[in-house]
C-alpha angles and dihedrals in degrees: 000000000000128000085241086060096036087056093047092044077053101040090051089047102058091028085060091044094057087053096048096060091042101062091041090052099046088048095062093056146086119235111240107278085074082098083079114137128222136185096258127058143170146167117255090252090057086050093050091046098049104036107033124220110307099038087044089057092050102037101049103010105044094237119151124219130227118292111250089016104101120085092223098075090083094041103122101155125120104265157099136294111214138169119272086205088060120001086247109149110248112171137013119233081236091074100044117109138176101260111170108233095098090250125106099255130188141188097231148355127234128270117295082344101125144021132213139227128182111251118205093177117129103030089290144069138251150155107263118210122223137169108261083209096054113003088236117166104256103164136254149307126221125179086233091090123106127259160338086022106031087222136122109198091195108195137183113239092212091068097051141057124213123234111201110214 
């Protein structure tokens, strides 16, 4: 083999690699609007302390738990969603439906009760779902829901609390 494809074997290598850990890197992270700021704050160690592990990881950390693993799947009382983070009401029971994804899934929040960022993780984008009060990780919304509003709010049990009415 000769040094000039040796060089553009080499040149390739290290370009791809770049690329590779660009694109890893960039689809770990928030755009900038994630220096949004919200009413209620706390340090990381508040968090941990408050929420535990898992919904540590969600919460503040986008995370997703495991599909069929929330109890609030089978939650099917008359009630209220809210926000593990900070107790803010999220979803009626009204607007909760069986999806099939193994996540609790609703047709729509409540009113004022959350914000969106475009997510680009994965390879793909979509419209991420966080708590206006606390800017706490939900889940996410997809137009493949029924109706009346076409939407599917799926949320990750770990991040919420159920108050029965």
């Amino acid at each position: 083999m000769t040094d000039t494809a040796l060089d553009r074997r080499r040149f390739f290598a290290v370009a791809g690699g770049g690329l590779l850990a660009t694109t890893l890197f960039a689809c770990g992270s928030r755009s900038a609007d994630a220096a949004e700021r919200f009413p209620v704050t706390r340090t990381d160690a508040q968090w941990q302390a408050q929420l535990g592990p898992a919904a540590f990881d969600v919460l503040r950390r986008e995370g997703t738990e495991r599909p069929y693993s929330s109890p609030l799947n089978n939650e099917h009382r008359a009630g209220t969603f809210a926000c593990k983070g900070c107790t803010q009401p999220l979803f009626s029971s009204k607007t909760k439906f069986e999806s099939g994804t193994g996540w609790p899934s609703f047709t729509a929040p409540l009113p004022n009760a959350i914000g969106y960022h475009r997510d680009s993780t994965l390879g793909m984008v979509r419209t991420e779902v966080h708590c206006s009060r606390c800017g706490g990780h939900l889940g996410h919304v997809f137009d493949d829901g029924p109706r009346p509003t076409g939407k599917r709010f799926c949320m990750n049990g770990v991040a919420m609390i159920f108050r029965p009415a």
